[in-house]
C-alpha positions as protocol buffer text, in pm:
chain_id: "A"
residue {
  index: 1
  type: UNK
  ca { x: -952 y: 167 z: 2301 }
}
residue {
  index: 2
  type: UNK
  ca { x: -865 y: 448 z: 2538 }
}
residue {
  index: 3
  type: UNK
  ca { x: -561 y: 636 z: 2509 }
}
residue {
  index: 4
  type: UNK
  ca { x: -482 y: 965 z: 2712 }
}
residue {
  index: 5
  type: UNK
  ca { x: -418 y: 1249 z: 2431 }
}
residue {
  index: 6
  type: UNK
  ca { x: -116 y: 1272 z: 2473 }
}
residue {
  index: 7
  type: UNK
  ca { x: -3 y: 947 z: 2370 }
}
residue {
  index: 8
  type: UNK
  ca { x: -193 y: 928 z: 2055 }
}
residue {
  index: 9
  type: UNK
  ca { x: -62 y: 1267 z: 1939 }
}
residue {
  index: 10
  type: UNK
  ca { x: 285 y: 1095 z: 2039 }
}
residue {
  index: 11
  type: UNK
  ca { x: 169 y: 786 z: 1749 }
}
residue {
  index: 12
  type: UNK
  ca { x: -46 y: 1037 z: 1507 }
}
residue {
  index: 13
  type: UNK
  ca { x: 304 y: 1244 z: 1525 }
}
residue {
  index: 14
  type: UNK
  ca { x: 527 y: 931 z: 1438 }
}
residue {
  index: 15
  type: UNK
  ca { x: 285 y: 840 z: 1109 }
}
residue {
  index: 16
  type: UNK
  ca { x: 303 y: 1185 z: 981 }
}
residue {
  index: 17
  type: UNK
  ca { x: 696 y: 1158 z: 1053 }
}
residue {
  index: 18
  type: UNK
  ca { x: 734 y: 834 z: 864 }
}
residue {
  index: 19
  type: UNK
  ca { x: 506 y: 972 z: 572 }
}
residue {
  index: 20
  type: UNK
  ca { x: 745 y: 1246 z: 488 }
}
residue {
  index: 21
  type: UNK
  ca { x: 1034 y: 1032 z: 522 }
}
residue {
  index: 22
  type: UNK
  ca { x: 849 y: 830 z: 216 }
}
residue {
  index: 23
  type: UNK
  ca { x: 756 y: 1176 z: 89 }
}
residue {
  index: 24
  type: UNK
  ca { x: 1139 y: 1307 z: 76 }
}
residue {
  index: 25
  type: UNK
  ca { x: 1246 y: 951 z: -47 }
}
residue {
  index: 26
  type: UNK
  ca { x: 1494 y: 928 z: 274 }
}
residue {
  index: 27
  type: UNK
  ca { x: 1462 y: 590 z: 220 }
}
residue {
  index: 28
  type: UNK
  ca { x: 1743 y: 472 z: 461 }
}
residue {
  index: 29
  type: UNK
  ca { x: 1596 y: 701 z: 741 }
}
residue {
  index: 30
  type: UNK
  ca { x: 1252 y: 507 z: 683 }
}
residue {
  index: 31
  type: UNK
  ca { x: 1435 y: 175 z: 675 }
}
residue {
  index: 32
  type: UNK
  ca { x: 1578 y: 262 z: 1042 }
}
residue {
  index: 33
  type: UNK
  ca { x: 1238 y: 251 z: 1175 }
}
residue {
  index: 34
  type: UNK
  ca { x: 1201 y: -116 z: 1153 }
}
residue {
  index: 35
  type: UNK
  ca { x: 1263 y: -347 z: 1402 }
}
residue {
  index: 36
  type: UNK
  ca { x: 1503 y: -613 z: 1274 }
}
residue {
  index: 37
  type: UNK
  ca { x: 1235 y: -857 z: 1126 }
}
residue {
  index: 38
  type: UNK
  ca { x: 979 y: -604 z: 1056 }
}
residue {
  index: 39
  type: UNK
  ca { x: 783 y: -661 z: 702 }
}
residue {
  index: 40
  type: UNK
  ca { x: 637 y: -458 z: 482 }
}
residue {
  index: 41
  type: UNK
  ca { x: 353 y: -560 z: 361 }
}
residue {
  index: 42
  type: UNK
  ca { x: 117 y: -521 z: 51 }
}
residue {
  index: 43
  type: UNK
  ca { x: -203 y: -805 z: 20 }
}
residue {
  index: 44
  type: UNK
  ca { x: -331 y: -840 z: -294 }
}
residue {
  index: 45
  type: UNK
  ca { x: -687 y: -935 z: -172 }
}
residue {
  index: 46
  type: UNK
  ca { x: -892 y: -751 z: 65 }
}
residue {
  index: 47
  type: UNK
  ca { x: -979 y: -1048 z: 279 }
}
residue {
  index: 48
  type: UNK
  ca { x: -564 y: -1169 z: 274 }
}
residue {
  index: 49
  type: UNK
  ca { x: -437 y: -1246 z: 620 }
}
residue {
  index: 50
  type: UNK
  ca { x: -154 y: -1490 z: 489 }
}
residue {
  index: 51
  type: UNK
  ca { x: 148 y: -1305 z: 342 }
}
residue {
  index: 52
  type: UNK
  ca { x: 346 y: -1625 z: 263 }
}
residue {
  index: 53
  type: UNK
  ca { x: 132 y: -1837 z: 140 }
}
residue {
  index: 54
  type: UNK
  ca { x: -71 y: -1594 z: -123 }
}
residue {
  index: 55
  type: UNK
  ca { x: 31 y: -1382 z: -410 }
}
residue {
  index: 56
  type: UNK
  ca { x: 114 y: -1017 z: -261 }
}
residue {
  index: 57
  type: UNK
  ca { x: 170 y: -703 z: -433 }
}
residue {
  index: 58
  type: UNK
  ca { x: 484 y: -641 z: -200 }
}
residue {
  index: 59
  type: UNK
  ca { x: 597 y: -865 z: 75 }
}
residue {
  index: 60
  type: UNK
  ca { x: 961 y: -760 z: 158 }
}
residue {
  index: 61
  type: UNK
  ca { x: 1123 y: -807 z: 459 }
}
residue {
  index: 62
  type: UNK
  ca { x: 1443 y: -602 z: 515 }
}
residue {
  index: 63
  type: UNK
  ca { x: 1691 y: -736 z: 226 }
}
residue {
  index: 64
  type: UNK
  ca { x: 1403 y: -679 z: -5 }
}
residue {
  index: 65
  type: UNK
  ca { x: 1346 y: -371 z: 88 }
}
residue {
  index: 66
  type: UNK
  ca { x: 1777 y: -274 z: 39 }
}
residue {
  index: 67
  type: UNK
  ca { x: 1729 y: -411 z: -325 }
}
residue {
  index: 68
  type: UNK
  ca { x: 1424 y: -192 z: -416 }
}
residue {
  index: 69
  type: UNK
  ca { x: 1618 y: 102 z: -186 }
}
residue {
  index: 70
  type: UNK
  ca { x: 1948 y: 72 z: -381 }
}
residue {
  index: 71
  type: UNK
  ca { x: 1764 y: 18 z: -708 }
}
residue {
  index: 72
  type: UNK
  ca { x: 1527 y: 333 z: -626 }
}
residue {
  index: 73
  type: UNK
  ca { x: 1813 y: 540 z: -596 }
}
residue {
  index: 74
  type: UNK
  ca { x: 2059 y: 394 z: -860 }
}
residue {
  index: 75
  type: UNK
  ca { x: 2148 y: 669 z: -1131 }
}
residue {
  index: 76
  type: UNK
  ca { x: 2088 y: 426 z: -1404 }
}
residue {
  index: 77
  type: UNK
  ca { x: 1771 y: 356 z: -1304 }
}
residue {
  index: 78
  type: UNK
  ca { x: 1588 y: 440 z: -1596 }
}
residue {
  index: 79
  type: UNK
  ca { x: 1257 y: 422 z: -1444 }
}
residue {
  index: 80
  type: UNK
  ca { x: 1352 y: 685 z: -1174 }
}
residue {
  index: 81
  type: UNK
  ca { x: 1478 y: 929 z: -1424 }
}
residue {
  index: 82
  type: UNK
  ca { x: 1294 y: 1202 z: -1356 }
}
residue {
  index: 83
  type: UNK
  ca { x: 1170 y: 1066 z: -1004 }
}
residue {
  index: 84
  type: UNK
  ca { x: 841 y: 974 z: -900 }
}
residue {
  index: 85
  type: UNK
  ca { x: 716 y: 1236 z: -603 }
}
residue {
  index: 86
  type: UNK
  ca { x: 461 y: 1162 z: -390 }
}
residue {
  index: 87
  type: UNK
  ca { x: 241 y: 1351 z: -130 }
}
residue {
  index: 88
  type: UNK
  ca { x: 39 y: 1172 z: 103 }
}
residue {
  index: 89
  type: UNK
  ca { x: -173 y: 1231 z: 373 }
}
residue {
  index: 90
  type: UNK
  ca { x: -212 y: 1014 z: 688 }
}
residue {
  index: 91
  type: UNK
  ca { x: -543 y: 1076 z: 855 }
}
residue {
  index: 92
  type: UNK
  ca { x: -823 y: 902 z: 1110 }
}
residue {
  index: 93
  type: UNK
  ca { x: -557 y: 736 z: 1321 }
}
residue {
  index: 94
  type: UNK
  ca { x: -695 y: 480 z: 1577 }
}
residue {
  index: 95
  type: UNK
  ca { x: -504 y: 252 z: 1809 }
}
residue {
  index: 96
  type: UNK
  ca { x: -689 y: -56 z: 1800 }
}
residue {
  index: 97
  type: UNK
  ca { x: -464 y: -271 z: 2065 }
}
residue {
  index: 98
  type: UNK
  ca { x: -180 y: -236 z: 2288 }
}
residue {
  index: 99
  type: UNK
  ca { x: -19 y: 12 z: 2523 }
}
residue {
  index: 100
  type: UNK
  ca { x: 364 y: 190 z: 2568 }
}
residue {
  index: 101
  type: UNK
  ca { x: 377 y: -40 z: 2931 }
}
residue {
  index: 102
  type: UNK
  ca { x: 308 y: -352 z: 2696 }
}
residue {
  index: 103
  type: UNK
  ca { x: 552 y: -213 z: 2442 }
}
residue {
  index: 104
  type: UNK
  ca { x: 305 y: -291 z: 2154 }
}
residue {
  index: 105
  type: UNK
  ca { x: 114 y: -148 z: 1969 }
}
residue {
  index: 106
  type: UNK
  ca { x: -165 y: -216 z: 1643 }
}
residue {
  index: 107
  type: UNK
  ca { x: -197 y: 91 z: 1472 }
}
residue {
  index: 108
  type: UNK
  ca { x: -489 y: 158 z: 1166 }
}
residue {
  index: 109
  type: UNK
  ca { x: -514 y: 480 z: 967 }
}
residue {
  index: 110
  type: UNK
  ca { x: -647 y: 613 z: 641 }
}
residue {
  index: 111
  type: UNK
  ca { x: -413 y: 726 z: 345 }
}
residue {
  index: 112
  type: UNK
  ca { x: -434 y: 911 z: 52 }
}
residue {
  index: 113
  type: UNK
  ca { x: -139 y: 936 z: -190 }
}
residue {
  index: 114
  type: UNK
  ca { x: -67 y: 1134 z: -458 }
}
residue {
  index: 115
  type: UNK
  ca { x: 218 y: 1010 z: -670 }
}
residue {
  index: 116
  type: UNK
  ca { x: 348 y: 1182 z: -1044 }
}
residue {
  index: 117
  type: UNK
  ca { x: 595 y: 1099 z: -1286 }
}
residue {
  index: 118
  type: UNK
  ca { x: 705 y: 1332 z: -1586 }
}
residue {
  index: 119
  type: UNK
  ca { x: 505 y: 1184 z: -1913 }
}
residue {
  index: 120
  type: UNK
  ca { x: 298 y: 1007 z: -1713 }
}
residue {
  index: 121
  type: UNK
  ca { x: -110 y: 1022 z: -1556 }
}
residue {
  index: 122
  type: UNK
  ca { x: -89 y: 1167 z: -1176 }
}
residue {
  index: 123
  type: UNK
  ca { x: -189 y: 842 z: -981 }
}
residue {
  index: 124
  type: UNK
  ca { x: -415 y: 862 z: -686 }
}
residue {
  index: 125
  type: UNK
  ca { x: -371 y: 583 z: -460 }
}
residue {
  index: 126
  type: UNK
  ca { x: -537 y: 523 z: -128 }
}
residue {
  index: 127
  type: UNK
  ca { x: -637 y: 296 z: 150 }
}
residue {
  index: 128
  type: UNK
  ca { x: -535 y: 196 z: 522 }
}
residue {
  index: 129
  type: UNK
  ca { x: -198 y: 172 z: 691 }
}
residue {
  index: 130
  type: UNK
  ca { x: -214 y: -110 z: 964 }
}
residue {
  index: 131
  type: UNK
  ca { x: 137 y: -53 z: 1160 }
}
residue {
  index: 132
  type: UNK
  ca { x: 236 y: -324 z: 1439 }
}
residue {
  index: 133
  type: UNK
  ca { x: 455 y: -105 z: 1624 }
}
residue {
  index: 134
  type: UNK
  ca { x: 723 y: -267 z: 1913 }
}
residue {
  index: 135
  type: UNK
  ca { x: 879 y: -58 z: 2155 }
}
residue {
  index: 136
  type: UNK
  ca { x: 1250 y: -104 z: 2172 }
}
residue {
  index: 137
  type: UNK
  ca { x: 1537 y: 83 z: 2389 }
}
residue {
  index: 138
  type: UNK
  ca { x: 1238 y: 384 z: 2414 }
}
residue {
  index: 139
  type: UNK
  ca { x: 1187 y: 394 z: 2046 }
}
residue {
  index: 140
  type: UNK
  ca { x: 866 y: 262 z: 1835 }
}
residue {
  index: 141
  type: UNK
  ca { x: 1002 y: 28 z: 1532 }
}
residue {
  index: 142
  type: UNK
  ca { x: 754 y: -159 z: 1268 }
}
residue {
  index: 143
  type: UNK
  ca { x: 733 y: -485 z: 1303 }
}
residue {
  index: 144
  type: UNK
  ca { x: 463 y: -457 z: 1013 }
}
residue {
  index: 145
  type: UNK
  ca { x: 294 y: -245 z: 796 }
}
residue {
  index: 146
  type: UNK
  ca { x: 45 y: -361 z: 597 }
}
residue {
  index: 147
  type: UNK
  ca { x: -73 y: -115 z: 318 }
}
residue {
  index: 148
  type: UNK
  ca { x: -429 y: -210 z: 218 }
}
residue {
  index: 149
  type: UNK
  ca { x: -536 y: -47 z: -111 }
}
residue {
  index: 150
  type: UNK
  ca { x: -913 y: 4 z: -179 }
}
residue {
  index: 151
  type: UNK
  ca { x: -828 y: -111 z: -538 }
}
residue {
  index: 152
  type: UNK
  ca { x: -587 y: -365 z: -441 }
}
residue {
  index: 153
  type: UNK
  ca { x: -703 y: -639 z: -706 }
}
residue {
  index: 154
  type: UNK
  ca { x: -722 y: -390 z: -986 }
}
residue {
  index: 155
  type: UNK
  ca { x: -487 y: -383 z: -1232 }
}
residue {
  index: 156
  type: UNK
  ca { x: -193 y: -139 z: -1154 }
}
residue {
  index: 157
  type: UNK
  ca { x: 104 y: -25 z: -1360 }
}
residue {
  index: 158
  type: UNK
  ca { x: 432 y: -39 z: -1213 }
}
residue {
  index: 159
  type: UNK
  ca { x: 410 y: 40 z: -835 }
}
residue {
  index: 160
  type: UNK
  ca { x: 779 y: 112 z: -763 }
}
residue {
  index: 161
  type: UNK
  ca { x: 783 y: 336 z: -466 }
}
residue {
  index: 162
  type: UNK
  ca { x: 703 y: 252 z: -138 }
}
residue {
  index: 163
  type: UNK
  ca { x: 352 y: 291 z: -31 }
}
């Protein structure tokens, strides 16, 4: 697809922005970027294009994601105590359909992410980031983001922050 430079700086810009909003665990400033509706999404199979009707590692549209928000940042949340960091890296962005006059957009990228806990293995987690992006009141929101993981059928201990 052909984009002037420009514009996919502008969508490059806003991945990197919502990575370190995951990053700093501002979780209600990475909230506000979805659209009301939007998903977040987590297959557990490579091939997976049905979110409802399959086992997922995370589907969670926005009241799931204010339980695992408010539970994230709970004080008694053992699990949390000291909290998992993260570092990630959002690289090889492509937009695969849409336009800013069509006020959509499909959005694929590469990920690496690097998360640590205190008494616990450094995890390495990677794969690619499909965002369906809507344009509302001048403003890109998620409708979707689907995290693919390369080792998404392998067997995982707890994955409790957002991807």
């Amino acid at each position: 697809m052909s984009t002037t430079p420009d514009f996919h700086h502008e969508i490059e810009q806003y991945l990197y922005h919502e990575a370190a909003l995951l990053d700093d665990r501002e979780w209600d400033r990475w909230e506000a970027l979805f659209a009301d509706g939007g998903t977040y999404w987590v297959p557990l199979a490579h091939d997976q294009t049905d979110a409802l009707n399959h086992a997922s590692l995370f589907y969670e549209d926005a009241v799931m994601r204010e339980v695992r928000r408010r539970r994230l940042n709970h004080v008694r949340a053992w699990s949390q105590s000291p909290v998992t960091r993260t570092a990630r890296i959002v690289g090889n962005v492509m937009i695969v359909r849409g336009s800013r006059s069509a006020g959509e957009l499909i959005v694929r990228s590469t990920f690496q992410l690097t998360e640590w806990r205190a008494r616990r293995d450094q995890r390495q987690l990677a794969g690619h980031y499909t965002h369906s992006l809507v344009l509302i009141e001048d403003e890109w929101r998620i409708m979707q983001k689907r995290v693919d993981l390369i080792n998404c059928d392998g067997v995982h201990n707890a994955l409790e922050v957002f991807i």
